[in-house]
N, C-alpha and C positions, 0 to 999 in steps of 0.2 A: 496286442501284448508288448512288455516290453522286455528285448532279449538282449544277451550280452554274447558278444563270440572273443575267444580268449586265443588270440592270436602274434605273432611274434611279427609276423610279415603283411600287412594287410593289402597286397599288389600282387601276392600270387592268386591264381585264376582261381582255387576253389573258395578262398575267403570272399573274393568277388563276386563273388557266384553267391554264393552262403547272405552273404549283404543284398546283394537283386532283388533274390525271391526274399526275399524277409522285406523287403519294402514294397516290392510288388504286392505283396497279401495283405498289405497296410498296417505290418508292425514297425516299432521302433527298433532298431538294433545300433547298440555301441560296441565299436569295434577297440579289445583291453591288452594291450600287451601283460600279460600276466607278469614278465622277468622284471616288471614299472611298477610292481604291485607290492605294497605293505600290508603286511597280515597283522590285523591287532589279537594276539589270542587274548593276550589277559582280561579283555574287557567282558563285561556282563552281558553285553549283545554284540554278537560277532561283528566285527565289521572289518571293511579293504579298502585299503587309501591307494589311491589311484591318480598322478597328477596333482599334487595337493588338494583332493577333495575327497571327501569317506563315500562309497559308491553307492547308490540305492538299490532299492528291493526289486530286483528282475523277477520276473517268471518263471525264465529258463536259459540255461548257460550252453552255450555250444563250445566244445573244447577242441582245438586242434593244437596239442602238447605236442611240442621235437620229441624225439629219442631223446635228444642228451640233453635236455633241460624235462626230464621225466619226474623227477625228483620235488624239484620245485615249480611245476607245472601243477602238479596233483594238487598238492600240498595247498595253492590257490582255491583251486576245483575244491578243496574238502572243508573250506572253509564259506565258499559259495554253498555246499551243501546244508552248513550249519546253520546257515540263516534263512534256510527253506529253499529256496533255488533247485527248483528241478534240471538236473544235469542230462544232456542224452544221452552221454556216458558217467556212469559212477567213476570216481575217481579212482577206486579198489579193483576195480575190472580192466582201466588204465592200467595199473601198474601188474596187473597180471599178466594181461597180455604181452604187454613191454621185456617181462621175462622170456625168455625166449624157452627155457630148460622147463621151468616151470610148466608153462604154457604146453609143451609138447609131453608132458608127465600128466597131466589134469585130461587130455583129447585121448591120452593112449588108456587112460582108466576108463573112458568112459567108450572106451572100441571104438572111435574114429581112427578112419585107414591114416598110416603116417607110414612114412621110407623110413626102411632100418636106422636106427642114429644112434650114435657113442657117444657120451660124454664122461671125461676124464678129467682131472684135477691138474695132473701132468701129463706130458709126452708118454714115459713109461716107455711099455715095450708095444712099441709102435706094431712090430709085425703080429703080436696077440690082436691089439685093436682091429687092423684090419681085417684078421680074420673072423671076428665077431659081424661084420658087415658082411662079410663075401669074398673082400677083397679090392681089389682096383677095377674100374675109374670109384673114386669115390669125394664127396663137395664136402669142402674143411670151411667151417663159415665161424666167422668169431663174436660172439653173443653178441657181442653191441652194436654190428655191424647195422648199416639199413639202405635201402633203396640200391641193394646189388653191391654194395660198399662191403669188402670184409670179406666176399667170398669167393672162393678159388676150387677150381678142379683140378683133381691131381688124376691125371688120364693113367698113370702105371704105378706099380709098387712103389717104386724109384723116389717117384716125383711125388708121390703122395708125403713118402715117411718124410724126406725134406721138408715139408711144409708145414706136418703137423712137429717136429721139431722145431723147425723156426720160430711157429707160435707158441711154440713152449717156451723158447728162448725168453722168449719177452714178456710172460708170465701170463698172456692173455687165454680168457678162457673161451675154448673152441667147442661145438658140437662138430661130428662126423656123420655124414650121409650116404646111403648109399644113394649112386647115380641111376636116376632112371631114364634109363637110355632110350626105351619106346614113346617116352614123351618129345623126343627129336626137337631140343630145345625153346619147348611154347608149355604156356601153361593157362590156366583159365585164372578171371578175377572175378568173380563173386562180389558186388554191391547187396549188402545186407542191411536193411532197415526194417525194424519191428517184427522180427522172424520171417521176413520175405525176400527172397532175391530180387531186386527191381531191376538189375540190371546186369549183362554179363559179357566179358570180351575175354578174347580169345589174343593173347602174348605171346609175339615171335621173336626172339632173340635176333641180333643183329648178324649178318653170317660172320662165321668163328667164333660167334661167342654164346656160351651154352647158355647164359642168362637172360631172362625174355623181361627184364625192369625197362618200362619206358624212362626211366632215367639213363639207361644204360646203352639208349640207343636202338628198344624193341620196335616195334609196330604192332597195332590193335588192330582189330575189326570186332564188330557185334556177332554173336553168337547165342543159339539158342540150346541150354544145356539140358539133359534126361533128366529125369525124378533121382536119379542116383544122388548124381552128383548137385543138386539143388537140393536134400536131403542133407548133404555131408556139410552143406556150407551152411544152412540154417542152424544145424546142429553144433556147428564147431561156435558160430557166434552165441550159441544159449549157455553152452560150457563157460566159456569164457565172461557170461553179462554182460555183454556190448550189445547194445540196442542197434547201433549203425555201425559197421565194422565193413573193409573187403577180407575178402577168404581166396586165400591164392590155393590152387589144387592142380596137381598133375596127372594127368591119365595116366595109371599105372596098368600092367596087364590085370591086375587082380583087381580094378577098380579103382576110384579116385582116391589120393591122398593128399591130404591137407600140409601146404609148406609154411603159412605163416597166417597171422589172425591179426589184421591192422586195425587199430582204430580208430586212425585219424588217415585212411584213405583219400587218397587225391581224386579229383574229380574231373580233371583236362582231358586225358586219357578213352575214361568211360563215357564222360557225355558226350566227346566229340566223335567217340565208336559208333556208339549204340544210335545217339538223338535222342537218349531220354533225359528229362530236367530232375536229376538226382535232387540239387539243390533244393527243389521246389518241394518234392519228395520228402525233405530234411523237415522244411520248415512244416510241412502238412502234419507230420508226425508227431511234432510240437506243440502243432494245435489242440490235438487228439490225447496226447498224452500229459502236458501241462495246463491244461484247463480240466482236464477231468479227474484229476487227480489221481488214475490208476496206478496201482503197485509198481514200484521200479522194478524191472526186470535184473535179478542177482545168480551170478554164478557161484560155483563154490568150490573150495580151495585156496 
């Protein structure tokens, strides 16, 4: 087959990775900076100029959109979808997820376990909000925030309403969480492809710092998780229409809860945890699902 992967950086380890096994298996793959890419809409047959040349007819597009090129990342993605191009992620399930508010409004409809969370337009009156949570320690994370970027714990009353005022200050808009404290700052990541967890590690936070992002300085290992919580993560990727997505989830005393639904999860991390070839996993999926032409998998909302 011949595949396209739509990447900004092609020397981080999962686009390398992503490139490997797609040549290992004996496909073609071209690696597209999408932010390079001219969208022709007007024309009669969609087409993407790319390097001074109009792109040809792939197979299948593998997307790995930033946060903050979500916008015009898709927008690519839905224009590969116009001209047939099976996506592993719909571009419409992108930009769901991406939502953070959204996203955690669509998992609460459908009773996936989530931590109490407030969302406010403004500051307001700070001590109401808290009290809707419980209280203090509580996680002020700011919607656009990613890979541990943007969010803060406010350990006491004190230090909480400061914060979520600051972020008012500056007009950004914040969700409020309560902290869950029996997760002793680790959390699980859930590798989801085609309703299966293929793979699972277990994120420890760095000591003094309650967030377990290997960005941020965590540590992995492999971990083999219950039907509960292998349940909560299949389900939160079908809410959302991600074919391949990670599901980050906290052990809460009442059960797992789902803290975030990624769609363009990294792969350093898990493959170097677990030992399993995520990648290869990717491109298998592709085979399976863009040659046979089965129904894309759609969320809704």
């Amino acid at each position: 087959m011949k595949l396209a992967l739509m990447c900004r950086n092609e020397k981080l380890y999962s686009h390398k990775r992503i490139v490997e096994a797609a040549e290992k298996r004996g496909h073609e793959i071209d690696v597209i900076n999408h932010l390079r890419c001219y969208v022709n809409i007007t024309s009669h047959r969609p087409q993407i100029h790319y390097q001074g040349k109009i792109l040809p007819k792939y197979d299948a597009v593998i997307p790995r959109i930033g946060a903050s090129v979500t916008f015009f990342g898709t927008s690519v993605l839905r224009q590969f979808e116009m001209m047939g191009v099976y996506p592993v992620n719909e571009s419409v399930a992108i930009s769901r997820s991406r939502d953070k508010l959204r996203s955690l409004q669509l998992l609460s409809r459908k009773g996936i376990g989530l931590p109490v969370t407030v969302f406010a337009h403004r500051s307001g009156n700070v001590d109401e909000l808290l009290e809707i949570i419980g209280g203090a320690p509580v996680v002020i994370k700011l919607l656009e925030g990613t890979q541990g970027i943007g969010v803060v714990l406010g350990e006491t009353h004190a230090s909480a309403s400061s914060i979520i005022q600051a972020f008012g200050g500056l007009k950004s808009n914040i969700l409020v969480q309560e902290f869950v404290k029996e997760a002793n700052g680790e959390d699980i990541r859930c590798l989801v492809i085609d309703g299966k967890v293929v793979a699972a590690m277990k994120r420890t936070g760095k000591e003094g710092d309650f967030r377990s992002n290997l960005h941020q300085g965590g540590a992995a290992q492999s971990i083999k998780i219950p039907p509960t919580e292998r349940q909560t993560a299949v389900s939160a990727a079908k809410i959302m229409g991600l074919n391949l997505c990670g599901v980050d989830l906290l052990r809460a005393n009442h059960g797992p809860v789902v803290m975030e639904v990624n769609s363009s999860p990294g792969l350093e991390g898990v493959e170097k945890a677990t030992g399993i070839d995520v990648a290869d996993k990717i491109i298998e999926f592709i085979e399976r699902k863009a040659v046979s032409g089965k129904t894309r998998t759609r969320g809704r909302g």
